[in-house]
C-alpha positions in Angstrom: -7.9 -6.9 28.1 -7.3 -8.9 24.6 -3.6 -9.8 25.5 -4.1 -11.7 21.7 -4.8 -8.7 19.9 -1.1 -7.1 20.7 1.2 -6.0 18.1 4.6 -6.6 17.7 7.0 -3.3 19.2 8.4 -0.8 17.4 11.2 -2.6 15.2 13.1 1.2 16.0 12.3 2.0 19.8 14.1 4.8 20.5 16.7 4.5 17.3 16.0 8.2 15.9 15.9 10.1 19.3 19.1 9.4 19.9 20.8 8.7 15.7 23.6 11.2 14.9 23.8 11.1 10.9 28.0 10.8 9.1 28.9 14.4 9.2 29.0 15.9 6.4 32.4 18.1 4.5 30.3 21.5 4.3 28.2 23.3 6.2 24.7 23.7 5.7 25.2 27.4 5.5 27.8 26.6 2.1 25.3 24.4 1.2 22.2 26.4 1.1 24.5 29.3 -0.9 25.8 26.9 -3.5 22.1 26.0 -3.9 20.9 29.2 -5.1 23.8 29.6 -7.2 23.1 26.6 -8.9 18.9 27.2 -9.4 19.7 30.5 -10.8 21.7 28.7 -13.3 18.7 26.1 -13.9 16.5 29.0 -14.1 18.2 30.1 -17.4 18.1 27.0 -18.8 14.5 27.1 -19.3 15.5 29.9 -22.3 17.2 29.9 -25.4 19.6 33.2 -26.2 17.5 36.4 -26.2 15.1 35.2 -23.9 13.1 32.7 -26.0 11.8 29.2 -24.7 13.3 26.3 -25.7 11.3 23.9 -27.8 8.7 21.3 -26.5 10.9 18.6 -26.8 14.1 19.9 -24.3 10.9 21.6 -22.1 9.6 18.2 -21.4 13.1 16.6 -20.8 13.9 19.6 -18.0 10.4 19.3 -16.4 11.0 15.7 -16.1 14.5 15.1 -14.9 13.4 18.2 -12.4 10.5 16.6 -11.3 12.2 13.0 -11.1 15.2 14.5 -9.3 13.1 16.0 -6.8 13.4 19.6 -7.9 10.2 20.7 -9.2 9.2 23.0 -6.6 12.0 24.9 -6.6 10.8 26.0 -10.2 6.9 26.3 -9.6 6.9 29.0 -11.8 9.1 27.9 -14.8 7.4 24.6 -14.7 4.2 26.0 -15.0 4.8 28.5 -17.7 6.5 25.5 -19.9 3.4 23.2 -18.7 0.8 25.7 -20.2 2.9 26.4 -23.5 3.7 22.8 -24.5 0.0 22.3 -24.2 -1.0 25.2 -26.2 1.4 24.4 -29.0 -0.5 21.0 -29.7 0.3 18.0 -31.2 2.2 19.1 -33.9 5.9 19.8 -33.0 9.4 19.6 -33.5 10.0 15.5 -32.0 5.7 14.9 -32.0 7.0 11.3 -33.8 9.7 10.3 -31.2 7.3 7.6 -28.5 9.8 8.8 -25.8 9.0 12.7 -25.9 5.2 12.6 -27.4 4.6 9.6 -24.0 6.4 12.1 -22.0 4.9 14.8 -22.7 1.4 13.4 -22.3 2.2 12.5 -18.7 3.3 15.7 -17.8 0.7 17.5 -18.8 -2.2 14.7 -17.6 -0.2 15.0 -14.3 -0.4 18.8 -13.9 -4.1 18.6 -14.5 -4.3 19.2 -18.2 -6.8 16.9 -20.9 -4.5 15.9 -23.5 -6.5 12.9 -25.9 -5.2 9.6 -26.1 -4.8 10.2 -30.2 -1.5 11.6 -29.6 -0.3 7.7 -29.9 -2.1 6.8 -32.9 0.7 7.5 -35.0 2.9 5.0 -33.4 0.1 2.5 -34.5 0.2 -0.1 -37.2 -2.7 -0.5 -40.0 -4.4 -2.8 -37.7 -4.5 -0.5 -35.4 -1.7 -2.3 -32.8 1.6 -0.9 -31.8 4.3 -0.9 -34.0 6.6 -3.4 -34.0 9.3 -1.6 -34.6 8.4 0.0 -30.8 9.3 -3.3 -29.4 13.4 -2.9 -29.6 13.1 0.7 -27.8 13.3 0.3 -23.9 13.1 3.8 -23.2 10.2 4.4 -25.4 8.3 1.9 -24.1 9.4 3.3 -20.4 7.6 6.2 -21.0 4.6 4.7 -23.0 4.3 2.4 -19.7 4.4 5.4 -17.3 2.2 7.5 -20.0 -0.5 5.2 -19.9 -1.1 4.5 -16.4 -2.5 8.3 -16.3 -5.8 6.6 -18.1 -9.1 7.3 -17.1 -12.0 5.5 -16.6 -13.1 4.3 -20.9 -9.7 5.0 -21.8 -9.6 1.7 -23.7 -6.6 3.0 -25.9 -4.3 3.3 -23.2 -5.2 -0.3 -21.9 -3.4 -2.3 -24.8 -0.8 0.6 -24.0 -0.1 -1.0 -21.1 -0.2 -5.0 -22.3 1.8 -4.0 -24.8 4.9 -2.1 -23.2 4.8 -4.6 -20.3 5.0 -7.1 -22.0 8.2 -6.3 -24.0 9.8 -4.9 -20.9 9.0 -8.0 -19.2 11.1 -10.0 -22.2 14.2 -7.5 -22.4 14.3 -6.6 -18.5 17.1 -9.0 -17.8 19.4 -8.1 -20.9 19.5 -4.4 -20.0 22.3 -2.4 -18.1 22.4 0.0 -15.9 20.5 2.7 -15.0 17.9 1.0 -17.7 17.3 -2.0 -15.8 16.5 -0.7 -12.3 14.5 2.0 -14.1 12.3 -0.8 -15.5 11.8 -3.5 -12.6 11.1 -0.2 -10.4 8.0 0.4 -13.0 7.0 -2.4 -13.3 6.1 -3.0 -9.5 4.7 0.4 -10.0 4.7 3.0 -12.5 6.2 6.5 -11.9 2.6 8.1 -11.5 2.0 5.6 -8.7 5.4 5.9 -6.8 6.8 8.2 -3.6 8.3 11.6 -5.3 11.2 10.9 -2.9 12.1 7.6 -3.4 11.9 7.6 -7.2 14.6 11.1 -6.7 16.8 8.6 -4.4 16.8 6.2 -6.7 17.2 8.5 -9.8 19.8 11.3 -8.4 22.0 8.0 -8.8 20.6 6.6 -11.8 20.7 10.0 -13.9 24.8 10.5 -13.5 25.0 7.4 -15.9 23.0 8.9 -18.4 24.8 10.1 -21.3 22.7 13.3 -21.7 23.2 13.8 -17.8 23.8 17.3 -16.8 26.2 18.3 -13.9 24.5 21.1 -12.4 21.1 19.8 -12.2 22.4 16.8 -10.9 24.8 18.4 -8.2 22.0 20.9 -7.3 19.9 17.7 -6.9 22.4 16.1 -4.8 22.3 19.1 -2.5 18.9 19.6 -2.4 18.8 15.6 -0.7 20.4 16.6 1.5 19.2 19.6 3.1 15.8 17.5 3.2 17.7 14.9 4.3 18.6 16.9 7.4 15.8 18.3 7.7 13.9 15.1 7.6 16.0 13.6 10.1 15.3 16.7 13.2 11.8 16.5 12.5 11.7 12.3 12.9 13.7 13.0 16.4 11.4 15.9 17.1 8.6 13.4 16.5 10.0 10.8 17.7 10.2 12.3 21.1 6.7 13.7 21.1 5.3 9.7 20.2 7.3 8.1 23.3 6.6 11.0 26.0 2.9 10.0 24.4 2.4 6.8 23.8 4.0 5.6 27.5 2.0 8.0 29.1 -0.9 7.0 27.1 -0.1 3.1 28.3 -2.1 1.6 26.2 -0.4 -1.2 24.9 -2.6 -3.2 22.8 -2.2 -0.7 20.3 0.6 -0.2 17.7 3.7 1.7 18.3 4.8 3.3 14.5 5.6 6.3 14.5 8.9 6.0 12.4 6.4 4.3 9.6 3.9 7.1 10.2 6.7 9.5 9.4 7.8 7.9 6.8 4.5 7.9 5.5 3.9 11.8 5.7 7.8 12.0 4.4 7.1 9.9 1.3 4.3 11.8 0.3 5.5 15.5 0.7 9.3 15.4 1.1 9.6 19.2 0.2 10.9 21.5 2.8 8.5 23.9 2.7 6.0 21.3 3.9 7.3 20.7 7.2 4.4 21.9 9.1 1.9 19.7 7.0 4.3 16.7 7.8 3.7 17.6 11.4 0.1 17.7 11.4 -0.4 14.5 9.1 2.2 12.3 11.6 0.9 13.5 14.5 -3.0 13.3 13.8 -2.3 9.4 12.2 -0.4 8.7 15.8 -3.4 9.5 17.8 -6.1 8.3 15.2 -4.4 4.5 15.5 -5.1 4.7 19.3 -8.8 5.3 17.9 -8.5 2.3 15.5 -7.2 -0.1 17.9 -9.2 0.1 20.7 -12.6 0.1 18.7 -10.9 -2.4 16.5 -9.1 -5.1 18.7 -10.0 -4.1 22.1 -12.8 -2.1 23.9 -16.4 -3.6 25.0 -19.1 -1.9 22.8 -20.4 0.2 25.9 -16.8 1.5 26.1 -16.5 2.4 21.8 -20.2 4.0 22.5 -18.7 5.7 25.2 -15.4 6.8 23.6 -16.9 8.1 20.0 -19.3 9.6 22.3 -16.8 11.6 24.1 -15.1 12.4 20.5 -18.0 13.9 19.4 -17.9 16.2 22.6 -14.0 17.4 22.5 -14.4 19.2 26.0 -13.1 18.4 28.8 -15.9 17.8 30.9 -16.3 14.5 28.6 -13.3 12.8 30.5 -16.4 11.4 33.2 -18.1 9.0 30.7 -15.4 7.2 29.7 -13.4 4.3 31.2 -10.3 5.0 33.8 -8.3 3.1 31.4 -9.2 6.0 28.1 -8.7 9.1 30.6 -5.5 9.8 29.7 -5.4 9.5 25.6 -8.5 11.3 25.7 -6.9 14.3 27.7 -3.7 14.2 25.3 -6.4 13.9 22.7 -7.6 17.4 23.4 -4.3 19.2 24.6 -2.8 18.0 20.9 -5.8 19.6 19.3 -4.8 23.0 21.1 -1.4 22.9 20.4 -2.6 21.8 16.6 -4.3 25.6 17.1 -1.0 27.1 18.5 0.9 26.4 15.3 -1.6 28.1 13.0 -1.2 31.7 12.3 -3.9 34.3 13.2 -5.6 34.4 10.0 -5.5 30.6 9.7 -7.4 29.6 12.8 -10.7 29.1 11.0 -8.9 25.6 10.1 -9.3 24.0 13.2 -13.1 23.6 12.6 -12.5 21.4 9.7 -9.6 18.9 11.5 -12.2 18.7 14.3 -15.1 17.7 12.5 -12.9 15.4 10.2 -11.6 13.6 13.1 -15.5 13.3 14.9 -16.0 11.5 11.3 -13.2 9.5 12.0 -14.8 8.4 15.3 -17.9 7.8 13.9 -16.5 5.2 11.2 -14.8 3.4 13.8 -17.9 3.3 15.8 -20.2 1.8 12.5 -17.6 -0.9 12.2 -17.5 -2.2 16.0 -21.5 -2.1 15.4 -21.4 -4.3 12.6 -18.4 -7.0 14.4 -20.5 -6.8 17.5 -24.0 -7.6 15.7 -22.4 -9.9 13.8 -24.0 -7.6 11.0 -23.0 -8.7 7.6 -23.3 -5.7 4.9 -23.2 -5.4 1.4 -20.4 -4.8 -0.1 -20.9 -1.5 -1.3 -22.4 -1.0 2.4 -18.8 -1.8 3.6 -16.7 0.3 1.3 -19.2 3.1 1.7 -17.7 3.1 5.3 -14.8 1.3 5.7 -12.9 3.6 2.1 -14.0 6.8 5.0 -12.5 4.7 8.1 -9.2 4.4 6.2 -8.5 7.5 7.3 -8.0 9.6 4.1 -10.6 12.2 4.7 -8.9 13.1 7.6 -5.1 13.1 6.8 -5.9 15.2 4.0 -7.7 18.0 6.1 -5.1 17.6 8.6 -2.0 18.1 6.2 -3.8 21.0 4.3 -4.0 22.3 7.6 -0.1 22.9 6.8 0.1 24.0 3.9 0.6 27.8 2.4 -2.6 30.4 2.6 -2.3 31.0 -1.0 -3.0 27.4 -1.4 -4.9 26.2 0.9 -7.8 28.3 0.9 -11.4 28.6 2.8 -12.5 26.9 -0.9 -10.0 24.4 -0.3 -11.3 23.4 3.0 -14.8 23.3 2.0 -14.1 21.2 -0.9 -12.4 18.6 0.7 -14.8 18.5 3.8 -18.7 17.1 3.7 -19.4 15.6 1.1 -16.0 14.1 0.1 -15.4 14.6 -3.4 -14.8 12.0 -6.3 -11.0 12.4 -5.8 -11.0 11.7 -1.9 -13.0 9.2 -1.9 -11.2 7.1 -4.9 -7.7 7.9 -2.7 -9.5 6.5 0.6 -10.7 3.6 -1.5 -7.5 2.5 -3.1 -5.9 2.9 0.7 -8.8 0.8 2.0 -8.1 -2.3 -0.7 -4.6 -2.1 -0.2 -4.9 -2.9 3.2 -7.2 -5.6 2.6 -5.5 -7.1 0.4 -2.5 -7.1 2.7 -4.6 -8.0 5.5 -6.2 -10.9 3.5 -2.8 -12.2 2.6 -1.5 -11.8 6.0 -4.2 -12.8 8.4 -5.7 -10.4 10.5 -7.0 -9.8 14.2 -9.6 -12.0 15.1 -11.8 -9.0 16.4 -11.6 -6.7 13.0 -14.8 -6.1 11.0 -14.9 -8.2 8.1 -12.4 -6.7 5.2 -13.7 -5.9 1.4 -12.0 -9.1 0.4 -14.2 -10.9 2.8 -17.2 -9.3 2.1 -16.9 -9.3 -1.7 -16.2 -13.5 -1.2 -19.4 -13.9 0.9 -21.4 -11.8 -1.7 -20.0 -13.1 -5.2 -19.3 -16.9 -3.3 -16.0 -16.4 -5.2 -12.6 -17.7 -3.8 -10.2 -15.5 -2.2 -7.8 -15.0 -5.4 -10.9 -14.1 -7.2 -12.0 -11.9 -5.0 -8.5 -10.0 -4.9 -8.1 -10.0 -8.2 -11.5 -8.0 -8.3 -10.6 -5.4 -5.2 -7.3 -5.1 -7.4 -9.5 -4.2 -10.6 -11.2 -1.7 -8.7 -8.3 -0.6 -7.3 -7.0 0.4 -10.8 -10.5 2.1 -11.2 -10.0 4.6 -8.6 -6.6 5.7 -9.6 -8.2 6.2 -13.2 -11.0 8.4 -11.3 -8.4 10.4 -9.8 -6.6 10.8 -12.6 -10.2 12.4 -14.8 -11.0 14.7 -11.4 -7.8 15.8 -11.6 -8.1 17.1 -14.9 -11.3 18.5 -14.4 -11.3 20.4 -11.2 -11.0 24.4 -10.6 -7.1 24.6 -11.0 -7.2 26.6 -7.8 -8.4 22.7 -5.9 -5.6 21.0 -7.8 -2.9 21.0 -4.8 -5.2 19.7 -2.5 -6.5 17.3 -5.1 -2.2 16.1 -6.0 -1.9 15.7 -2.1 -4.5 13.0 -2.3 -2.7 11.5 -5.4 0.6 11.3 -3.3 -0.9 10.3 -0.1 -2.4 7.0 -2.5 1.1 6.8 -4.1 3.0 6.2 -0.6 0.2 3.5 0.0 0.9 1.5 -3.3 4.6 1.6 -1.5 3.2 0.9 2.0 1.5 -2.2 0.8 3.8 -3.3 -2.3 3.4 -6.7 -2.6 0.6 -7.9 -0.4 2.7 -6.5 2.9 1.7 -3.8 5.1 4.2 -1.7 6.4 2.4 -0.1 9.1 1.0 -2.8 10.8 4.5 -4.9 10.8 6.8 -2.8 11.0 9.8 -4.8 10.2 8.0 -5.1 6.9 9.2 -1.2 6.2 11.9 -1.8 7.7 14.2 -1.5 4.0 11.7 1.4 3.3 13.4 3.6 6.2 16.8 2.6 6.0 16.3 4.1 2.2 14.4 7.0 3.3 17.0 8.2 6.7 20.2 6.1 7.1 21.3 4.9 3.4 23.5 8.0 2.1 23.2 10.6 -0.7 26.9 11.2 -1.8 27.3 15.4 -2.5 
């Protein structure tokens, strides 16, 4: 055994089994009530007197401070009617010449999957064809302009100087701003709100928004409330988990490989906070545990007759496959397969044609993890579009994403849904698995990395281009920006009925911009996510 190869322990051992949260004044019974009360209230607000909409510009400002406030799926179907008619009315309206609501606006709408041009900005142009300068003294117009942008696509050169230009003027004014401005701008601009965890950027804003002027108290208190029921929540499934992850991970004893399961969570938590996702939350935390035993033993630890023998036995899922394997995989391959059943137990009757599609995905999964232990132990040196045509699959992505659809509602997650997302994986999976995949190379470049692991993108790209390795990350990073723009264009032009599944990947790739901020990687070391959970489960949301 590679005693070398070990990670550090869990920074949180057995922290969340046993954490009892500050009680809190009401019950969640009181709470729950006073919820409703208050969305039935919000509900009217999407209406003038007599029944009539509001206009486009006070239906963008409530579909954004819902959505930033972590309330948008509590009003699925308000949101959407407003969505459809703000597009519809074009881009002529009451407030089309204000930057903040015409930016605003043409986020939304990019972000729920509908083609809005980039000429909606022209106006805000000077003769020459550059931004106004006028633009330059407006911090929340340029917010939104910043934000806007970054739901480009790939040619969308307008939206590039977009971006120079509304960075570099938040860059000069950042440090004369005040509160909640301030935050609101560094936040962007380590990553823009189309990039960032939904629930982080509501923690951070249910706080922020009081201090706006404009605020409004019963969107804000139902907002308050709404943290933290799913702060509760949250916090039972974690112990839940948490439990499950010790009872297998000692029994498992293998302990060259990494021991994460708060990150994990945190993860699946960051990407779909919502309630009503629970049981996707489950799947996605639970499948990632067992798929890192996978990765590090084909990765850091096993002979290659062993990762032969083990993706081997993958491929099988039966029982009788136990005998070709080494003592030392017996067990994880047994919990392998008992998960798996109890992964069928939780699906209702009619959803049981599911588990065909997590099996398969996770056989894939093997088989990556196999190709890459080929290539370390042949010393093989591929291409670099060889590498990322396997290592953006290995990453994972394919697989989380069948597994947390495996969670989610009927009436969403259809047979369609499963077949699109399965072989071959379309443009939007594979851009998310991509942008996961240089993330992690980058961090892993920056970091150093076991001596056994296959040769990162970074590396590869180096050896092919003979570049440096600042060049060469600058380029993975450039490419990295490419993919999100490909998301962004599939998005917008997929059946609408494959646009959940499609947002799931969008959110999954947001939580790994957060995972990996700054060249770390919060997985892999975990005190490096260690702020990250604090914020997430132990720092408090005042009712």
């Amino acid at each position: 055994m590679d005693a070398s190869a070990a990670f550090a322990p869990s920074v949180w051992g057995d922290f969340f089994v046993t954490y009892v949260p500050p009680p809190t004044q009401s019950s969640e019974e009181w709470i729950r009530e006073r919820a409703e009360e208050l969305r039935r209230r919000v509900h009217r607000k999407f209406f003038i007197e007599d029944g009539e909409a509001i206009g486009v510009a006070k239906s963008v400002a409530l579909v954004d401070t819902l959505e930033r406030l972590g309330l948008g799926s509590h009003f699925r179907g308000d949101i959407a009617a407003v969505i459809s008619r703000i597009h519809l009315a074009g881009d002529e309206y009451v407030g089309y010449d204000d930057l903040h609501v015409a930016a605003t606006r043409f986020r939304l709408l990019r972000q729920h999957g509908l083609w809005v041009s980039t000429g909606v900005f022209d106006k805000f142009r000077d003769d020459t064809g550059s931004f106004s300068a006028s633009l330059s003294n407006d911090p929340r117009a340029l917010l939104s302009l910043y934000h806007a942008a970054h739901m480009a696509v790939p040619g969308d050169a307008a939206l590039d100087d977009a971006i120079t230009f509304a960075r570099l003027h938040l860059e000069s004014m950042k440090g004369e701003l005040g509160s909640p401005m301030a935050q609101q701008i560094a936040r962007a601009l380590d990553r823009p709100l189309t990039r960032f965890s939904r629930l982080l950027e509501t923690m951070h804003y249910v706080s922020e928004y009081v201090q706006e002027e404009a605020h409004d108290d019963t969107l804000l208190e139902l907002a308050r409330l709404n943290s933290n029921l799913m702060r509760s929540l949250h916090l039972r499934e974690l112990k839940a988990l948490s439990l499950w992850w010790r009872e297998l991970y000692d029994t498992v004893n293998l302990t060259y490989t990494r021991d994460r399961m708060v990150e994990i969570y945190s993860w699946s938590c960051g990407m779909l906070p919502e309630e009503e996702h629970s049981r996707a939350r489950l799947f996605f935390a639970k499948i990632f545990g067992i798929a890192s035993f996978l990765d590090d033993t084909f990765d850091v630890h096993a002979t290659i007759d062993e990762c032969h023998s083990l993706n081997q036995a993958m491929q099988r899922l039966d029982e009788s496959a136990v005998s070709i394997l080494p003592e030392y995989l017996h067990t994880l391959y047994l919990k392998t397969l008992s998960n798996f059943k109890e992964f069928g137990d939780l699906l209702e009757p009619h959803e049981k044609y599911r588990m065909s599609y997590a099996k398969k995905a996770f056989q894939l999964q093997s088989e990556y993890y196999m190709q890459e232990a080929e290539w370390t132990n042949n010393k093989h040196r591929p291409t670099f579009e060889e590498h990322i045509g396997i290592s953006g699959m290995s990453s994972g992505i394919p697989m989380f994403v069948v597994m947390a659809l495996m969670g989610y509602d009927s009436k969403v997650a259809t047979q369609e849904v499963f077949e699109w997302v399965s072989v071959p994986v379309p443009d939007v999976v594979r851009a998310g698995a991509l942008i996961v995949r240089f993330l992690n190379d980058i961090s892993s470049y920056k970091l150093g990395k076991n001596k056994k692991d296959v040769v990162s993108t970074v590396e590869c790209y180096m050896l092919e281009k003979g570049c440096t390795g600042e060049e060469a990350v600058a380029a993975i990073a450039a490419m990295t920006e490419h993919m999100w723009r490909v998301m962004n264009r599939t998005c917008m032009e997929i059946d609408r009925a494959l646009l959940p599944a499609a947002q799931l990947v969008v959110n999954i790739a947001g939580m790994s911009e957060v995972i990996y901020l700054h060249g770390r990687d919060g997985f892999t070391f975990g005190s490096h996510a260690k702020d990250l959970v604090k914020a997430l489960f132990l720092d408090p949301i005042p009712l």
